[in-house]
C-alpha distance (Angstrom), angle and dihedral (degrees) to the residues before:
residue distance angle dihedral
X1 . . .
X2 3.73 . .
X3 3.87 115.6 .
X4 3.49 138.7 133.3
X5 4.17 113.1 -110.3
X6 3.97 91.9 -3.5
X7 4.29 88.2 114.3
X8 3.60 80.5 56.6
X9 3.76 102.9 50.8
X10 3.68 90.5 43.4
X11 3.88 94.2 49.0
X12 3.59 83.7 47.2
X13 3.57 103.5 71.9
X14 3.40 112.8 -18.1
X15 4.18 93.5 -166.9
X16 3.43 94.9 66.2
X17 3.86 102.4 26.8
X18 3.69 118.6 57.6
X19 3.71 150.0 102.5
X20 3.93 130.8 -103.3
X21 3.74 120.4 -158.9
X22 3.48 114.4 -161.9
X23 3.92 94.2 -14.9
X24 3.74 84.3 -43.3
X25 3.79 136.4 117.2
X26 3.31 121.1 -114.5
X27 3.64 108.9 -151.3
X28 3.49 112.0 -150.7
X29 3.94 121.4 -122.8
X30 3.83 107.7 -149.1
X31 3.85 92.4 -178.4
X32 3.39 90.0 66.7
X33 3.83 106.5 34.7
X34 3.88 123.6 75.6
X35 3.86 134.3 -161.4
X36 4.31 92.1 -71.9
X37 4.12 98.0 29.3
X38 3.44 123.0 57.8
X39 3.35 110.9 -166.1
X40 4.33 128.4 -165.5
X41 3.31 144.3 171.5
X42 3.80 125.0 -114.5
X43 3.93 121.2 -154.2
X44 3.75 114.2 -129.2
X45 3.43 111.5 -75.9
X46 4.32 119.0 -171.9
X47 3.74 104.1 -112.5
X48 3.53 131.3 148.4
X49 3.45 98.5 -117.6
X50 3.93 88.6 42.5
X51 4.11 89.3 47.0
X52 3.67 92.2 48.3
X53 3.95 99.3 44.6
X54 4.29 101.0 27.8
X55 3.82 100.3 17.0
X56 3.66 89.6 -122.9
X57 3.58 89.2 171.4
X58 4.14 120.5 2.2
X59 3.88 123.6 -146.0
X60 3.83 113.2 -89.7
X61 3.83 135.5 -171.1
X62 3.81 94.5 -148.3
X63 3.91 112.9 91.8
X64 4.12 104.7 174.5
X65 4.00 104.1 -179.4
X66 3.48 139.9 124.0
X67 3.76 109.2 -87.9
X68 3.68 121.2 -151.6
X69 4.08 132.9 176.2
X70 4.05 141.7 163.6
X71 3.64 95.4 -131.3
X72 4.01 129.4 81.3
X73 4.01 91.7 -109.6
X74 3.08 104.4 30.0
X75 3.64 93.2 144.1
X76 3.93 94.5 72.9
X77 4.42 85.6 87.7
X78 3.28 85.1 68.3
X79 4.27 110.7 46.4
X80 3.96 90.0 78.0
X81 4.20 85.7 -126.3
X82 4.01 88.3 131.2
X83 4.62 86.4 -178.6
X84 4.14 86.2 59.8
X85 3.66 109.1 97.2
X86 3.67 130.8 -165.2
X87 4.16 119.9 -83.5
X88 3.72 89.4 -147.7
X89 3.68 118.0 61.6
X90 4.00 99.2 156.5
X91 4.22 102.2 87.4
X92 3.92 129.8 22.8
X93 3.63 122.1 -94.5
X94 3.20 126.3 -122.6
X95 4.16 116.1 -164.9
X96 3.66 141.5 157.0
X97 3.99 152.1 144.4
X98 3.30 133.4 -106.4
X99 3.60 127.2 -156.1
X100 3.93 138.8 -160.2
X101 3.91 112.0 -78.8
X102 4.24 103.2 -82.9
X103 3.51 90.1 30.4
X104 4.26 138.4 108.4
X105 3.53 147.4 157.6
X106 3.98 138.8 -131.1
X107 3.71 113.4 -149.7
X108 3.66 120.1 -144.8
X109 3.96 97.0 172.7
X110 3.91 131.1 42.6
X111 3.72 130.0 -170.8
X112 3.87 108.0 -146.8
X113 3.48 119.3 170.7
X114 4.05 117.8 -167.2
X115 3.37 119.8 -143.1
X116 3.77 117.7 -126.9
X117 3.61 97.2 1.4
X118 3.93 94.2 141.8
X119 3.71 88.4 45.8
X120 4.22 106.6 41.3
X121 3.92 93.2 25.0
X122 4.04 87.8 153.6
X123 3.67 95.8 72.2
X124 3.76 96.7 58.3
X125 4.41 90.5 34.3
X126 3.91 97.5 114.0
X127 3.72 94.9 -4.4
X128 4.03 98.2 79.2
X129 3.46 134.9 64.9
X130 3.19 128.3 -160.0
């Protein structure tokens, strides 16, 4: 970062004076900065620019969290069978996964299952896309 005096402040008291990057801290790398550049070091963060070019963090099959749902089965989001449909069809669903504190997920595949398709397919003619 180029400022005037921010080396300074940074090597000054690094407790109180830093930068965060994504909720991160920046840790500042005097042997590298000068008097107008302040330079830092940033801890690796998951991004997709940062998977793609560092592998940060590489695509993986093996979700372990704490699933939770409002309807009876639930669970069938989760079994990667994408033909098996829901046995109740009256209420919405609500379902997720939770994951240990410092932890998330990226989801590359959803199961979505809309109700009366077969039944009221005009409301999703030209509306959808699949």
């Amino acid at each position: 970062m180029t400022s005037s005096g921010l080396a300074s402040v940074l090597k000054s008291d690094s407790t109180q004076n830093y930068i965060e990057v994504c909720n991160e801290k920046c840790i500042f790398d005097e042997a590298t900065s000068t008097s107008t550049v302040a330079k830092c070091k940033v801890p690796k963060i998951s991004t997709i620019y940062s998977n793609e070019n560092f592998e940060i963090s590489l695509p993986s099959e093996n979700l372990k969290g704490n699933m939770f749902g409002t309807a009876e089965d639930y669970e069938i989001a989760f079994d990667d069978k994408m033909l098996v449909k829901p046995t109740d069809t009256n209420s919405e669903c609500h379902l997720g996964m939770s994951f240990k504190e410092g932890h998330v997920a990226v989801l590359s595949q959803v199961k979505y299952f809309l109700k009366d398709i077969l039944t009221h397919k005009e409301i999703y003619v030209n509306v959808t896309t699949f």
